[in-house]
C-alpha positions as CSV (number, residue, x, y, z in Angstrom):
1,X,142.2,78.9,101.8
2,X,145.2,76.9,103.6
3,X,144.7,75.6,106.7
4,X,147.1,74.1,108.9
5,X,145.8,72.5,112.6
6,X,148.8,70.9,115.4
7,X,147.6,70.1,118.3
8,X,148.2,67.8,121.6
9,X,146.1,65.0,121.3
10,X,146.4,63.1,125.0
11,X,150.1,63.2,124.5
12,X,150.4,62.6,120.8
13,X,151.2,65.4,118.4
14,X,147.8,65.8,116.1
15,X,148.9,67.1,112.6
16,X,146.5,68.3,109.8
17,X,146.6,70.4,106.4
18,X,143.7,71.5,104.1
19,X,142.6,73.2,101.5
20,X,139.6,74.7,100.6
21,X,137.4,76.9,98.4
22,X,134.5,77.1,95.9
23,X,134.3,75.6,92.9
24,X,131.7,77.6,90.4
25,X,131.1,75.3,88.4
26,X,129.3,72.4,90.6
27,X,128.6,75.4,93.1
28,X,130.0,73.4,96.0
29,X,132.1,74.4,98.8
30,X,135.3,71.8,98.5
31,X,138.7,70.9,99.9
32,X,141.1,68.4,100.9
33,X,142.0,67.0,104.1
34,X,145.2,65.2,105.3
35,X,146.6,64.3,108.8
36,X,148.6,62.0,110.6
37,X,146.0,59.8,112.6
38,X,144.8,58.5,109.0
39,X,146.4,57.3,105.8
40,X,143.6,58.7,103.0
41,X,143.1,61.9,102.0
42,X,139.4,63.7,102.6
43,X,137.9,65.5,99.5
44,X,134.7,67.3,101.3
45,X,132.0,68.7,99.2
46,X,129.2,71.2,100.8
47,X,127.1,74.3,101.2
48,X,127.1,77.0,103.5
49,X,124.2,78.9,105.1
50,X,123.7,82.5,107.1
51,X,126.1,84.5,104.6
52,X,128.7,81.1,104.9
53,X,129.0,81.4,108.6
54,X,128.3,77.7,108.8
55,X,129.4,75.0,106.6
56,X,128.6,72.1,106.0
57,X,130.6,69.3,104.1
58,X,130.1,65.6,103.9
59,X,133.1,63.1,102.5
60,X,133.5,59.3,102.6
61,X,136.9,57.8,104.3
62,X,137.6,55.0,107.1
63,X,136.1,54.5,110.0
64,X,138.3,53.2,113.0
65,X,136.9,49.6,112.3
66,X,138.6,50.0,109.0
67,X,135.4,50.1,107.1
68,X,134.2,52.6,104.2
69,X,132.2,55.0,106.2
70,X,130.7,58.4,105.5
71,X,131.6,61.9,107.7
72,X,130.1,65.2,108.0
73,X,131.3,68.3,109.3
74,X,129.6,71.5,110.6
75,X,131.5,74.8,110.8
76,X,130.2,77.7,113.2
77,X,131.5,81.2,112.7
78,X,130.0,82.6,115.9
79,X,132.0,85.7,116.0
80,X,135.7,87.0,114.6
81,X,136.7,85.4,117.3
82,X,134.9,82.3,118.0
83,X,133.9,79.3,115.8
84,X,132.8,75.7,116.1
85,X,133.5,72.6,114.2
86,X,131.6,68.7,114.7
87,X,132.5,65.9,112.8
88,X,129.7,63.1,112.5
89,X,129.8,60.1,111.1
90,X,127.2,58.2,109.5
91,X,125.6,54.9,111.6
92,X,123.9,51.6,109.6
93,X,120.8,53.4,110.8
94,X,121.6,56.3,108.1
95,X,121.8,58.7,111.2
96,X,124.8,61.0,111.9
97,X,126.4,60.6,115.5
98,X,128.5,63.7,116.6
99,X,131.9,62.2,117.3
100,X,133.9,65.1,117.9
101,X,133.8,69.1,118.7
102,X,136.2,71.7,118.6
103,X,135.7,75.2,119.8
104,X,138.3,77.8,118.2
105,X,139.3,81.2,119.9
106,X,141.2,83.5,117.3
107,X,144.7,84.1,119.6
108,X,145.1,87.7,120.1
């Protein structure tokens, strides 16, 4: 699958492309992430749940220290119409902190 995100950010354009599928072979969910508010490519590995209406992936990147840092992100499919995504990103502690949401509405 392609994916393709713009959005207004505050008043800055937010650009993103992906793409994702399964490989059978390790029997992950994978894909690739790129956008203009970083300079490194994401490479997400994961599983899905609930017939793959959510999915989960984790990948390691930057954090906005400029540090290695580890993220995850949880994908909703509430409806045809509806779906959620969080990205987390792993503390010192181990933990995961929600540091973004999104709720998408299928235009009609």
């Amino acid at each position: 699958m392609q994916t393709e995100f713009t959005a207004d950010m505050g008043g800055t354009t937010f650009q993103g492309r992906g793409l994702f599928g399964y490989n059978t072979h390790a029997k992950k969910h994978v894909g690739t992430w790129v956008d203009n508010s970083g300079t490194w490519p994401a490479v997400t590995r994961g599983t899905c749940k609930n017939d793959c209406k959510e999915l989960t992936v984790i990948f390691e990147g930057w954090g906005m220290n400029g540090q290695p840092a580890t993220f995850k992100e949880v994908c909703i499919q509430q409806d045809n119409d509806h779906r959620t995504m969080a990205m987390y990103h792993k503390g010192k502690d181990g933990k995961f902190a929600c540091t973004m949401e999104i709720a998408y509405t299928r235009r009609k």
